[in-house]
C-alpha positions in Angstrom: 104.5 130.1 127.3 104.0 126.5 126.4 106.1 123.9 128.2 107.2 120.3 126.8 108.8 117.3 128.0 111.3 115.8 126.3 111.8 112.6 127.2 108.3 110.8 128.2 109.7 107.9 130.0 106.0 107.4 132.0 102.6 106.8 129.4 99.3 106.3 131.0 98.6 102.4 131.9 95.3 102.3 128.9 97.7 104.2 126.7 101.0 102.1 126.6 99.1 98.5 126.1 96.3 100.0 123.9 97.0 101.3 120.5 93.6 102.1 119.5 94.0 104.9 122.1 96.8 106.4 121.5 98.7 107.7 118.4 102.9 108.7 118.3 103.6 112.1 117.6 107.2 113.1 117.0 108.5 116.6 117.5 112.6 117.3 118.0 113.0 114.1 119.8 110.1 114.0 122.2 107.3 111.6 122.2 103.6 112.2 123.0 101.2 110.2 122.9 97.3 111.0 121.5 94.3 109.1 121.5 92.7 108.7 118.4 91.6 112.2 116.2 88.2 113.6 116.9 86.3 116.2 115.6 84.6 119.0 118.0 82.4 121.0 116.4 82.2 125.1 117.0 79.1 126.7 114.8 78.5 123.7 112.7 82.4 124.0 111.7 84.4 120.9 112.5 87.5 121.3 113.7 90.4 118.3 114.0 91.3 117.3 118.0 93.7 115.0 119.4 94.3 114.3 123.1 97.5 113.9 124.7 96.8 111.6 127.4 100.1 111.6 129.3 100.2 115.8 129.6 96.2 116.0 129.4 95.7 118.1 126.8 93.7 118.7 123.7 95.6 119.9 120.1 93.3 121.5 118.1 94.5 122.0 114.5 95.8 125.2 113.5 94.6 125.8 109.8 91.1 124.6 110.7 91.2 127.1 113.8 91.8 129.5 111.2 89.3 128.8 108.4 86.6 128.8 111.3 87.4 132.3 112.1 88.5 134.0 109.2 86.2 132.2 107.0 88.8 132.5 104.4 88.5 130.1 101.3 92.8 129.6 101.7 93.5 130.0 105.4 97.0 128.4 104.9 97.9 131.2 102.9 95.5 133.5 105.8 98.7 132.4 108.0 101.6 132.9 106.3 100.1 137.0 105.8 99.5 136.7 109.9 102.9 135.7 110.9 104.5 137.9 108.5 102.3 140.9 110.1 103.2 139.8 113.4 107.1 139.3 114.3 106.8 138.4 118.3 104.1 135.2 116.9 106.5 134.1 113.9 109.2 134.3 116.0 107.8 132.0 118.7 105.5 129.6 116.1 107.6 127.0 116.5 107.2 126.9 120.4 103.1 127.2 119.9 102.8 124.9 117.0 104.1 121.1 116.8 103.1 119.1 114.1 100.4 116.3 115.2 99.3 113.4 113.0 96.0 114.2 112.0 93.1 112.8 109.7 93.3 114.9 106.2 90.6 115.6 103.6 92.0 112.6 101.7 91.5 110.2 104.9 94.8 109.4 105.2 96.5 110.2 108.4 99.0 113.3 108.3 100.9 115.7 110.2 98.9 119.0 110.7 100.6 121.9 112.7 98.6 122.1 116.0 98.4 123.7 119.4 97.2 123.4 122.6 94.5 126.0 124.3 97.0 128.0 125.2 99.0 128.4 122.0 95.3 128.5 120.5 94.4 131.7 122.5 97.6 133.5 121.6 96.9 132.8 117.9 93.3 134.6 118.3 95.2 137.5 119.4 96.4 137.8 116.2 93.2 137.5 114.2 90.7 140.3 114.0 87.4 138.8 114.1 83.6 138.8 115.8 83.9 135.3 116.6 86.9 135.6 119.0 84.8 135.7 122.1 82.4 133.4 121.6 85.1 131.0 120.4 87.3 131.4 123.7 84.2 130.1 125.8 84.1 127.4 123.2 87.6 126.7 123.8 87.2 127.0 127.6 83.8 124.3 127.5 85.9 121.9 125.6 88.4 122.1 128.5 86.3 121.8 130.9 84.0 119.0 129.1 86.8 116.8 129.1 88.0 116.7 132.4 84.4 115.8 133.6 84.7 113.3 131.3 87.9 111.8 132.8 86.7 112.2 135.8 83.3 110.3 135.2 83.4 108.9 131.8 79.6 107.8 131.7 79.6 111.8 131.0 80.3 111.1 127.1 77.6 109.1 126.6 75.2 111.2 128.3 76.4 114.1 125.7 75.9 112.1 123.1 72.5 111.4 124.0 71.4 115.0 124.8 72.9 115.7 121.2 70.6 113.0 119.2 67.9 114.1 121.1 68.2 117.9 120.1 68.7 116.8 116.2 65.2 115.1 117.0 66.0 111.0 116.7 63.9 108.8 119.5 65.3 107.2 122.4 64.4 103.8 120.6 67.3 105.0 117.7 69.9 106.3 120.0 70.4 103.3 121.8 71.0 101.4 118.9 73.0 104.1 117.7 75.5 104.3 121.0 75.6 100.8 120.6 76.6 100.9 116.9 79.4 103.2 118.0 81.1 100.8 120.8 81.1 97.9 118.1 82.4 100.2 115.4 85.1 100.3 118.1 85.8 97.4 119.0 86.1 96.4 115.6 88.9 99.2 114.8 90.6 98.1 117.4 90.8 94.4 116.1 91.7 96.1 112.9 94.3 97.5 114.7 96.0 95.0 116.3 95.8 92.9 112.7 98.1 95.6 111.6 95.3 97.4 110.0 95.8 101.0 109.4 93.4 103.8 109.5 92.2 106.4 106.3 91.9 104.1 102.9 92.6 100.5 104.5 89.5 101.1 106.8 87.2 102.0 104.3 88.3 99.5 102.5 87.2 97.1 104.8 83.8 99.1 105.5 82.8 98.9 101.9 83.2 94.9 101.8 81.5 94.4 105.3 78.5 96.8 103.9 78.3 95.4 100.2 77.7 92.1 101.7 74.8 92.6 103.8 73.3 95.1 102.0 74.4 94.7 98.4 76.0 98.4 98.3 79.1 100.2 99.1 79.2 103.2 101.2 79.2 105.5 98.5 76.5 103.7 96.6 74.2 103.9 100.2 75.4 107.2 100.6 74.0 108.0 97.0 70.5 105.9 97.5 70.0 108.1 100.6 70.9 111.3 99.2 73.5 112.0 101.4 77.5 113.9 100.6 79.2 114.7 103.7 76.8 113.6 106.4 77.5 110.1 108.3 75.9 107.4 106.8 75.0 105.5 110.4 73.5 108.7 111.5 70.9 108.2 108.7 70.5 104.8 108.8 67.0 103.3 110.1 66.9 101.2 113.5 66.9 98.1 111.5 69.9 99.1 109.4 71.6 100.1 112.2 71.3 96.3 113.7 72.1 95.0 110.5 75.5 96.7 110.7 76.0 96.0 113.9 75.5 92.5 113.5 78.0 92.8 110.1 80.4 94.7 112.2 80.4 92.1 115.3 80.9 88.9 113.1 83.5 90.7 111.6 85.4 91.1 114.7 84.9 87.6 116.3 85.9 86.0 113.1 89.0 88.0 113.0 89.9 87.4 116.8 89.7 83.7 115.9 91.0 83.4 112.7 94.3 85.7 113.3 94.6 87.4 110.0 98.4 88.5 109.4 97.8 90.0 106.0 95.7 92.7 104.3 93.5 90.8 101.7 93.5 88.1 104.7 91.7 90.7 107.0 89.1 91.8 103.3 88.3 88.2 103.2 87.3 88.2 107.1 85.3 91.5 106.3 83.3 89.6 103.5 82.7 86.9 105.5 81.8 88.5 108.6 79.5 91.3 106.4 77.8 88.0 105.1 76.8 87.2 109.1 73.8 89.5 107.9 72.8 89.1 104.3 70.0 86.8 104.9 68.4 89.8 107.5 69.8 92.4 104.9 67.4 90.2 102.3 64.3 90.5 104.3 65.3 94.3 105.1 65.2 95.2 101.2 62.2 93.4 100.5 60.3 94.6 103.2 61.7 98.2 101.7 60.2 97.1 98.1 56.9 96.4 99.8 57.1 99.4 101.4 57.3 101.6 97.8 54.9 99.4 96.1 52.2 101.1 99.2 50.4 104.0 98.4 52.3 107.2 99.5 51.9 107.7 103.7 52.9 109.8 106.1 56.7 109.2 107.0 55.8 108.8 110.7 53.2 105.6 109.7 56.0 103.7 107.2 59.1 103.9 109.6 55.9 102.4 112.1 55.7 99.2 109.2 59.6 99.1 109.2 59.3 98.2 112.6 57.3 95.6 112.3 
């Protein structure tokens, strides 16, 4: 069955001097350490990750494991009936499950009761349903995906490519997009190290770096574009994108030279840095008021003018 150490005296080199890669789970004394949460995505369901970078191994969360194949509207309650149905699994959930701090529907972090792909697999055993199969060569893909991405990291970035070309955005958009991703990054991780933490703090932040250049909060641009649960940056335009980016990056160098020790201390930094591109945002929503005031064109001609 499932094997643990407990006492992790030896954490990778990138994970014991970078927090923004790694996250502290505690379980009966032992110590393991995750990089930050991500979601992997199995028939358009998401489904919480963390890796453990010291055992190398992903945690995939139990209750969402669940939902996706069940479907059931309450899988917590979906698993209480299935251990209670099946001794030998109740008996040994402790050993399959240990609880992993992981991003909840509120934002805030939490611990969620996970499992690696092998307590994962013994769980399926226990739930009658048509998606078992194809979800064990999901499971095994994921595996398998990130070990060629250990081994050649570049392989992440050619992924995410592949995937924005499939959803149909050009080449052109991508590349702002993966670069809108690395400075989202390195901004969290300055965030970080200013004792900045995650869920409600970071949005936070976010709404006061977006207001400023473009006048809106996230939920407000969210609204204007129509959008609930999609990503906002995935919707953005080419020019919005750089207009965050540049927002984003001012951000960051102001706060790697100013120091910020406190909370409102890092807000005022956001403002500040978000203000880096209100002049371009300016020009941005002008040239978008021009563009409504024009006769009605095909989409492909006006994001042509928002390029110019």
């Amino acid at each position: 069955m499932l094997s643990y150490y407990t006492n992790v005296t030896k954490i990778s080199e990138q994970a014991s001097h970078n927090p923004a890669v790694r996250q502290t789970v505690a379980r009966k004394g032992q110590i393991l350490y995750m990089e930050n949460n991500k979601m992997k995505v199995f028939e358009d369901r998401k489904i919480r990750t963390a890796w453990d970078e010291e055992h190398e191994e992903w945690y995939f969360s139990v209750v969402d494991v669940v939902a996706v194949l069940t479907d059931s509207v309450d899988p917590k309650q979906y698993i209480k009936k299935m251990r209670s149905r099946d001794p030998e699994l109740n008996s040994k959930w402790g050993t399959i499950c240990t609880p992993v701090q992981m991003i909840a529907a509120d934002g805030k972090k939490r611990k969620i009761q996970a499992a690696t792909i092998e307590g994962i697999l013994r769980l399926v055993q226990s739930i009658p349903s048509p998606k078992a199969e194809p979800f064990k060569a999901w499971l095994a893909t994921v595996g398998a995906e990130r070990i060629e991405e250990t081994i050649d990291p570049e392989l992440t970035i050619d992924r995410a490519l592949a995937t924005y070309l499939q959803k149909g955005y050009t080449r052109e958009w991508i590349n702002q997009r993966l670069q809108a991703i690395q400075v989202r990054k390195e901004l969290t991780d300055e965030w970080q190290d200013r004792g900045v933490t995650g869920g409600k703090e970071y949005a936070i932040l976010t709404n006061e770096i977006t207001r400023a250049w473009s006048g809106m909060n996230t939920q407000q641009y969210k609204k204007l574009k129509g959008l609930k649960k999609q990503n906002l940056r995935d919707n953005m335009s080419t020019t919005e994108l750089i207009l965050n980016m540049l927002a984003e990056t001012s951000t960051t160098d102001i706060s790697k030279e100013e120091k910020p020790t406190t909370f409102e201390e890092n807000q005022r930094v956001a403002r500040r840095g978000g203000r880096v591109g209100e002049l371009q945002g300016r020009l941005w929503k002008q040239k978008q008021e021009s563009l409504l005031s024009l006769p009605k064109t095909p989409w492909i001609f006006q994001s042509s003018l928002m390029r110019l």
